[in-house]
N, C-alpha and C positions, 0 to 999 in steps of 0.2 A: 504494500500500500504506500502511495506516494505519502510526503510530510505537507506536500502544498500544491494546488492545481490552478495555472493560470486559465487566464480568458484564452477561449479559442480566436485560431488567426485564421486568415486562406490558406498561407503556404508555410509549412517549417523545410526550412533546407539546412540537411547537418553538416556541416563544415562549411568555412569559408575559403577557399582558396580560389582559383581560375571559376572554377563552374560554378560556383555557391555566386563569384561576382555575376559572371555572364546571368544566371537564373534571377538574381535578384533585381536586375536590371531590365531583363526583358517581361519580369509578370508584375513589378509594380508600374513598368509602362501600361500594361494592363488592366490596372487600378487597381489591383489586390493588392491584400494586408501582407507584408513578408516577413516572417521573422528568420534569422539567419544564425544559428547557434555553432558557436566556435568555441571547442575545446582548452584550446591555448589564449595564449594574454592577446589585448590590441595592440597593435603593431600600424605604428603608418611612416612612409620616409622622412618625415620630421614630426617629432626627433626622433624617433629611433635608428634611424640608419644615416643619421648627421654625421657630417666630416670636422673631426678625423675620428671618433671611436669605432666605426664599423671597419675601418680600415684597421684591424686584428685579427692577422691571420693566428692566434695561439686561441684565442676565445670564438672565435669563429667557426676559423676553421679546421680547426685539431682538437676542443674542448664541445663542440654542438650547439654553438648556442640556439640556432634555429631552428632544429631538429624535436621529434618523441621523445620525452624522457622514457628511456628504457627499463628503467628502475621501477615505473610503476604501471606501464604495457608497452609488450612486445610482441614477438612472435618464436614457434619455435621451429625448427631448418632440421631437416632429414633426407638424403638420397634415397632410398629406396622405402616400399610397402613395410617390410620387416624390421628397419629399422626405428631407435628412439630419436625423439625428435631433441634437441636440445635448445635452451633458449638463446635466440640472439643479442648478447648481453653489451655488447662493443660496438660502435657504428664501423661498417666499413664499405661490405659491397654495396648497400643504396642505402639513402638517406631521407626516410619520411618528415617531412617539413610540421610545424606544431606551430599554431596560433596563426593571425589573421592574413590572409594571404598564403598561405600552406606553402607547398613546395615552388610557387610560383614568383613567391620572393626571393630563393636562394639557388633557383637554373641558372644556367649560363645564355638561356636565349635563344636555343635551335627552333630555327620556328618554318619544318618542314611543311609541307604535305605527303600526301599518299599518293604512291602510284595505283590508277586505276584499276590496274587488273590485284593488286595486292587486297581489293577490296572483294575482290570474287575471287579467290586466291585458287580453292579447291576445285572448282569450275575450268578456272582458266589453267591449270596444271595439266586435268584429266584431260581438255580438249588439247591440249597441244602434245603431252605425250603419252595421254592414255592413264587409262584408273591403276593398271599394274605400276604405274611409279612410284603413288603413294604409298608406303610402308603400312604394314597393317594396323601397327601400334600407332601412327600418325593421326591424330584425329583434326588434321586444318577444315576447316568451315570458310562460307562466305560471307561476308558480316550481314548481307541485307538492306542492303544501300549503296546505289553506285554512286561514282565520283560524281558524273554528272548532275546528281541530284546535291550533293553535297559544295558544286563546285563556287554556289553564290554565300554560303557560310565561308568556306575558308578565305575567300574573298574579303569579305566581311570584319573579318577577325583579322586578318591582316591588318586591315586598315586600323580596327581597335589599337590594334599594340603597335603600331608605326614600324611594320617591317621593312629593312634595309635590305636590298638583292636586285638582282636583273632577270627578267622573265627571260626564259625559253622557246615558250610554248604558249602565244598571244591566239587565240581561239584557230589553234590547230595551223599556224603560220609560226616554221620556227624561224630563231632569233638567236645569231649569230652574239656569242660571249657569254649566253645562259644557260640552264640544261635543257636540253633538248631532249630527253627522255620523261620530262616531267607531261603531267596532265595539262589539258589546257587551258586557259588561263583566260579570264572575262578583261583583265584589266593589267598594267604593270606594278610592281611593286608600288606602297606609297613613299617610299622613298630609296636614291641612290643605293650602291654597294656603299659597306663601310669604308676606310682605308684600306690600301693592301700594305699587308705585312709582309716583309723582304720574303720571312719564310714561305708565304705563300706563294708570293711570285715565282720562288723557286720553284717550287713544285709546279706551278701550273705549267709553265715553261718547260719540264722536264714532261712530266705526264701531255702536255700537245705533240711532243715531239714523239711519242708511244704508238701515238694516233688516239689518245682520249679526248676527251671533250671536259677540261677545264671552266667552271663558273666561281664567283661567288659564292660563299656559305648564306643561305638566308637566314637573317639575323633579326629579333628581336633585339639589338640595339639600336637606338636614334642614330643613323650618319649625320642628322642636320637635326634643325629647331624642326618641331612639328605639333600641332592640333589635332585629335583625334576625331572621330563624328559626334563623338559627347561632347566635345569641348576640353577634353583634359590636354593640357600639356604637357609633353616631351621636352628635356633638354638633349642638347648635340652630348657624343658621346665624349671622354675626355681619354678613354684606353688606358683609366688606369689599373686596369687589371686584377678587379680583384669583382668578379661576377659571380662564378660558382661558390656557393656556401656563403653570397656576404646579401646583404642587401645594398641595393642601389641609394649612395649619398644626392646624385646626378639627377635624378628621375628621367634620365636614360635609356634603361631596361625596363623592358613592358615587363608591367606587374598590374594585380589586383590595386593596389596602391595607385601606380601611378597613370591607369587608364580608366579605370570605372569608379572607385571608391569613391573619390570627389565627387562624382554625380550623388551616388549612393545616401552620402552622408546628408542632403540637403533634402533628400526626402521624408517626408511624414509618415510615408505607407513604409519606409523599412527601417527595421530593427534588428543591432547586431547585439547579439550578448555572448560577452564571451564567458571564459572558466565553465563552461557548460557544455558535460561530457553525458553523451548521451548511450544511453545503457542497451535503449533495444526501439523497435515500434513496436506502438500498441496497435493489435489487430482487433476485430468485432468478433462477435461470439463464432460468428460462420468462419472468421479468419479470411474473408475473401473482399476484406474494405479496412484500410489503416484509421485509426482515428486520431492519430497524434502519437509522441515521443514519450520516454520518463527519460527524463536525465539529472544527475549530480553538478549542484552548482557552486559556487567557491569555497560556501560556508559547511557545505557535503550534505547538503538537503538532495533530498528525492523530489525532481518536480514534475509533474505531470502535464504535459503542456499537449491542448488540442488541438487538432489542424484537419482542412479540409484534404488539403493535398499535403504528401511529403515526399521531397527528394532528399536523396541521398549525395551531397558532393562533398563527402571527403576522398581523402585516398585511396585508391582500388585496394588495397588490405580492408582497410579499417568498410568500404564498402559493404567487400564481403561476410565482413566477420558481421556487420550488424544482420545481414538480411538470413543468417546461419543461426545468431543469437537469436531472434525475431521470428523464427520459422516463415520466413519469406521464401517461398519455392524447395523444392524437392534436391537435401544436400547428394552431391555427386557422389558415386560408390566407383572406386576404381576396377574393381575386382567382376562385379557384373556389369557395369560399361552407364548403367540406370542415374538418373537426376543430374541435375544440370548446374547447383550454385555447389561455384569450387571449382570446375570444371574448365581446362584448358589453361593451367596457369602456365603462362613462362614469361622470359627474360628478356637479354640481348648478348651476343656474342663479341667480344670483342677480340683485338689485336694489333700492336701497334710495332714501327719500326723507327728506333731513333739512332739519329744520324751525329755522327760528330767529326765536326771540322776543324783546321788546325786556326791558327791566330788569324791566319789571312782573311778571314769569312767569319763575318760579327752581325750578330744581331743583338735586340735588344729590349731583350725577356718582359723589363718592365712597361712596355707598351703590349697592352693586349687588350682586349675583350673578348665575352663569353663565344662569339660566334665570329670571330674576326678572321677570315681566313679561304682558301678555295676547295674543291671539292672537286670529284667527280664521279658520277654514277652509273659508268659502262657494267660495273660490275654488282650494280643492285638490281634486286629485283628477277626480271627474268629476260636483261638486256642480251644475254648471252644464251648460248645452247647449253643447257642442261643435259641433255639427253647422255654423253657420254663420259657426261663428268660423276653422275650417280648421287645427284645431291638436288633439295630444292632451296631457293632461297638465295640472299645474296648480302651486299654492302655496300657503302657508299665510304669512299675513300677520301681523306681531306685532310689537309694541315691546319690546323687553326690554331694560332696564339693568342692561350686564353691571360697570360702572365706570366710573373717571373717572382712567385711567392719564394719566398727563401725556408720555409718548413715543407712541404709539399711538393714542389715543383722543381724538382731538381732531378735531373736525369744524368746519370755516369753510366759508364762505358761497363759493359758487364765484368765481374770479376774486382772491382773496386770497392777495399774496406768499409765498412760501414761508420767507422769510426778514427780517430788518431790522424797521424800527421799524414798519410798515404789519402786518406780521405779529403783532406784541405786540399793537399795538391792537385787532384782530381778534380775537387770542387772549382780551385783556379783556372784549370787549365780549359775548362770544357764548358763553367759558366757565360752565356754570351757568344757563345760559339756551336750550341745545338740547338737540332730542330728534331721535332715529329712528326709521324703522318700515324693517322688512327684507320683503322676500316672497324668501321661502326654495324656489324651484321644480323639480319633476320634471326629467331629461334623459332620453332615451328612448335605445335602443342602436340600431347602426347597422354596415351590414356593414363597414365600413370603418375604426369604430372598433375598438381593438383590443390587444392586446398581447403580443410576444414576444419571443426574446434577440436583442438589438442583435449585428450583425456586427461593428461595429469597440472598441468599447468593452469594456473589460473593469472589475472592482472589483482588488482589494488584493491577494486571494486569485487574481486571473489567471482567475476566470469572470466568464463574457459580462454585462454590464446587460441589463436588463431595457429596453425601449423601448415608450413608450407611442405609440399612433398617435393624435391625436384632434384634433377641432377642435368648435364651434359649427355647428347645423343650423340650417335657416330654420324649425323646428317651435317650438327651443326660441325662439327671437326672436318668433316669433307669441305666444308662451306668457307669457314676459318682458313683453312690450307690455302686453298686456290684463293682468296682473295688476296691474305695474308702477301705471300710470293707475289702478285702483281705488285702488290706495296712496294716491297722490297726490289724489284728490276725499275720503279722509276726512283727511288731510293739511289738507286747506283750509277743512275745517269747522271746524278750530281756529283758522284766522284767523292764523297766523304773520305776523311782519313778511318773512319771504321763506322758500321751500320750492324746494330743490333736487332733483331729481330725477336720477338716477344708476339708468341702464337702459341692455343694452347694445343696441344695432342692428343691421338686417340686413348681412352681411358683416361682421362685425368677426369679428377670428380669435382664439382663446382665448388669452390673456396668461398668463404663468408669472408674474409679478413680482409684482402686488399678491394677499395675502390672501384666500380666498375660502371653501372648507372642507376640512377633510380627509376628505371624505364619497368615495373613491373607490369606486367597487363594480363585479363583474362580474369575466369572466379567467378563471372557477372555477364556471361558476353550476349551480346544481340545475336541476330537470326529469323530466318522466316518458320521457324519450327518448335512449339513449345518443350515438345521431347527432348531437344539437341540444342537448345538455350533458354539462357535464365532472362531475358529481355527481347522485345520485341523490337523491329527497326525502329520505333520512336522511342527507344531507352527506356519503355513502359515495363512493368514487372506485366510476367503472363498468367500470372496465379494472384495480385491483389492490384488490381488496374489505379488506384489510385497510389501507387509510389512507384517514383521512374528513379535512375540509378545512373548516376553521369560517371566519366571519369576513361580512363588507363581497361579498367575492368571489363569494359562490355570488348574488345579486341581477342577476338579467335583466337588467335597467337598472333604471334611480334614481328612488326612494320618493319621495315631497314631501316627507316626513318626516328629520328626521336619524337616521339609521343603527342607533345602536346599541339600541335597546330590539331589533329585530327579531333585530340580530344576535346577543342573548343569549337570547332567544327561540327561535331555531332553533338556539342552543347545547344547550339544555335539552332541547326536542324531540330530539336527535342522541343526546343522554347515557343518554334513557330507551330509546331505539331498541338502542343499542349495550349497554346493561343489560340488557335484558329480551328482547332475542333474538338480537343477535349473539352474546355470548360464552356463549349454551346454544349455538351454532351458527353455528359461524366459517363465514361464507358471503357470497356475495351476498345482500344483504338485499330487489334489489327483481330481477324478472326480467327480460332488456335482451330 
């Protein structure tokens, strides 16, 4: 029993970060009441992320400040079925963001899209090399929405967060310096490329000489001054390097903060409250209509707060975990193939090759930004023949200088102490003097992968952890290899005095410890099929029609692409769905 039950609203939306903004934005356009409950403290670019305090890379970014406290929820990480899960007690391979603006304050900014066919992945696989390709344990889907339907959101959301890039692909007319394998494109970027970075130059230079097709990274940093269609302003960007894990002093980097929030706060119809952690929704007797949330508020009261509608926009975890907590949809069973929340979790693959040059060839680390740098995507996706390589899937290759942190961001030459006087001279000789190229790769979903509540572990609050089941496939290893090695032959067209390469191998099992992304997706995913997804194309639940579920989560399995342009994208697509015919018509919106 709750300790106190507020007034009911229209809408509760649980987190606030990217989707909590977009939703908030587009249904109090709509006149409704919106309350928006955040977890974590408020947070907005002044003052919190005022210059110089946020520029601490020790409290930052080696101590979490803007991260889950772990200490009192987490999750717990296990390879296989048979195994024990154990809790993920340390941040390292991803970093779930905590309080206002979530993970959207502390990205670095990739602000892709999706390639078309990666949206009908398993469709477009089967027709081009037949259904015997797909591994049997492979379980890829089609999300249930094509680009094209999608292409005036991403559109959209571009312009929100003042994306920096050069199009490609301007409605099916390609465009010489952009990528040219990307989807087609209503409009150009709303603003320039950022600077190029010597690094990147390099590369693009060595990789057109290959015969690839060299662009731009598009970047959620401001190149220039800029106005958004709300009205919020962007500052030009200043490269100083400190994007991933900081917030923006600049107002810069598109953020919750620095695109929507301002609107946000000047409204009447919305309300944000933070310290309010939300435990589960409350269902109706039938369980087939939400009536509202209970959640734990600063003072550790139970409140019971009613709503007509509720979405779900926190983090594809925390998504999942609540609609599992909640008996929201039918949890996945790996072992009989049966239910759908949990279902399809995976990752991103990655691998990087860094180059090091001697004194004559200087760059200069402290100039960066989160997405500053060139790219290219011959080998994402399914720009290439698969057929005799034995693998699906692919990567987008790029050099990007995000900074020149001195705890972090320092790359020596393999086989160099970790510590003592061997380690300074190392640090001398090669700081200022190297660069990297990443291939950023697809993971594909797998029956086995997966996620649901851990039996033994519980959080603060005395409910279950969430447990992830997941390891490395021998697909994505084939996928890793052959990218990995293109990296490395345009690597060597620069002539380094040595080039390490950092790929991982068959059998090696996924490490929690180092760094890699916070790209998790899947748990929640959309679908034209209730049996084979937990959401329908309008990110609607297909068992309690009045809660829809944004985020990373509703994704088959994993884009080449980093996440978020998509996931703002199919925020926008859900906002216009839930405008323009749920609320004439509180219903199912697709037929199961």
């Amino acid at each position: 029993m709750a300790d106190h039950k507020r007034a009911p609203v229209d809408v509760v939306l649980v987190g606030f970060g990217w989707t909590g903004a977009i939703m908030a934005k587009e249904l109090t356009d709509a006149g409704l009441q919106v309350l928006a409950l955040e977890r974590g403290e408020d947070r907005d670019t002044n003052p919190d992320f005022s210059y110089p305090k946020v520029i601490d890379e020790l409290t930052y970014g080696v101590q979490a400040r803007l991260f889950q406290d772990l200490s009192r929820e987490t999750l717990t990480i296990r390879h296989g079925l048979d195994d024990l899960a154990l809790p993920y007690r340390q941040y390292g391979s991803f970093l779930p963001g905590n309080g206002v603006g979530g993970a959207g304050v502390h990205w670095n900014g990739m602000h892709w899209r999706v390639l078309p066919s990666e949206l009908r992945l398993r469709s477009h696989i089967e027709e081009r090399y037949g259904r015997g390709f797909i591994p049997p344990d492979m379980t890829i889907q089609d999300f249930g929405v094509s680009y094209d339907e999608l292409e005036p959101f991403f559109d959209h959301f571009e312009r929100v967060c003042g994306v920096s890039g050069r199009a490609g692909n301007l409605g099916g007319r390609i465009v010489e310096g952009g990528n040219p394998f990307e989807g087609a494109r209503s409009g150009e970027f709303p603003l320039p490329p950022l600077a190029q970075m010597y690094s990147g130059a390099l590369f693009a230079k060595a990789a057109a000489e290959l015969g690839y097709h060299p662009f731009p990274t598009p970047a959620a940093n401001a190149s220039r001054e800029y106005t958004n269609p709300y009205g919020a302003q962007l500052g030009k960007c200043s490269y100083c390097g400190f994007c991933e894990r900081f917030g923006c002093y600049n107002f810069s980097k598109a953020s919750p903060q620095t695109t929507i929030l301002p609107v946000l706060r000047q409204r009447a119809r919305f309300t944000l409250r933070t310290q309010a952690h939300v435990l589960r929704v409350n269902l109706d007797r039938q369980r087939q209509r939400a009536v509202g949330v209970t959640y734990v508020d600063a003072l550790g009261r139970e409140i019971e707060q009613p709503a007509e509608l509720v979405i779900l926009c926190a983090y594809q975890l925390h998504n999942v975990r609540l609609m599992l907590l909640s008996g929201i949809g039918t949890p996945y069973d790996p072992r009989s193939g049966q239910g759908v929340v949990g279902k399809n979790y995976s990752y991103q693959m990655m691998g990087s090759v860094d180059l090091f040059f001697d004194a004559g060839t200087r760059f200069n680390p402290f100039v960066g930004a989160g997405a500053a740098g060139y790219a290219i995507d011959d080998l994402n996706g399914d720009h290439f023949d698969h057929g005799p390589l034995g693998f699906i899937g692919g990567a987008y290759v790029a050099a990007n200088q995000t900074g020149g942190r001195p705890i972090q961001q320092l790359a020596l030459p393999p086989g160099t102490p970790t510590w003592g006087a061997e380690w300074k001279q190392a640090l001398k000789a090669c700081y200022g003097h190297t660069m990297s190229i990443s291939t950023h790769g697809t993971v594909m979903s797998y029956r086995d992968t997966y996620l649901d509540l851990d039996p033994n572990y519980r959080d603060a609050f005395g409910q279950p952890l969430l447990r992830m089941t997941f390891d490395w496939k021998e697909n994505e290893f084939r996928m890793t290899q052959h990218v990995t090695e293109k990296a490395a032959e345009i690597a060597r067209v620069l002539a380094p005095a040595q080039v390490a390469v950092k790929i991982r191998k068959s059998g090696e099992h996924y490490d929690t410890r180092p760094y890699q992304t916070t790209h998790n997706v899947g748990g929640a995913i959309m679908g034209s099929d209730p049996h084979g997804s937990a959401l329908n194309r309008y990110l609607q639940s297909w068992d309690v029609h009045n809660v829809f579920v944004m985020g990373a989560g509703a994704f088959p399995q994993n884009i080449g692409y980093n996440p978020t342009g998509l996931v703002g994208a199919l925020a926008y697509w859900s906002a216009k769905a839930i405008r323009e015919q749920y609320l004439r018509d509180p219903r199912p919106l697709v037929s199961a």
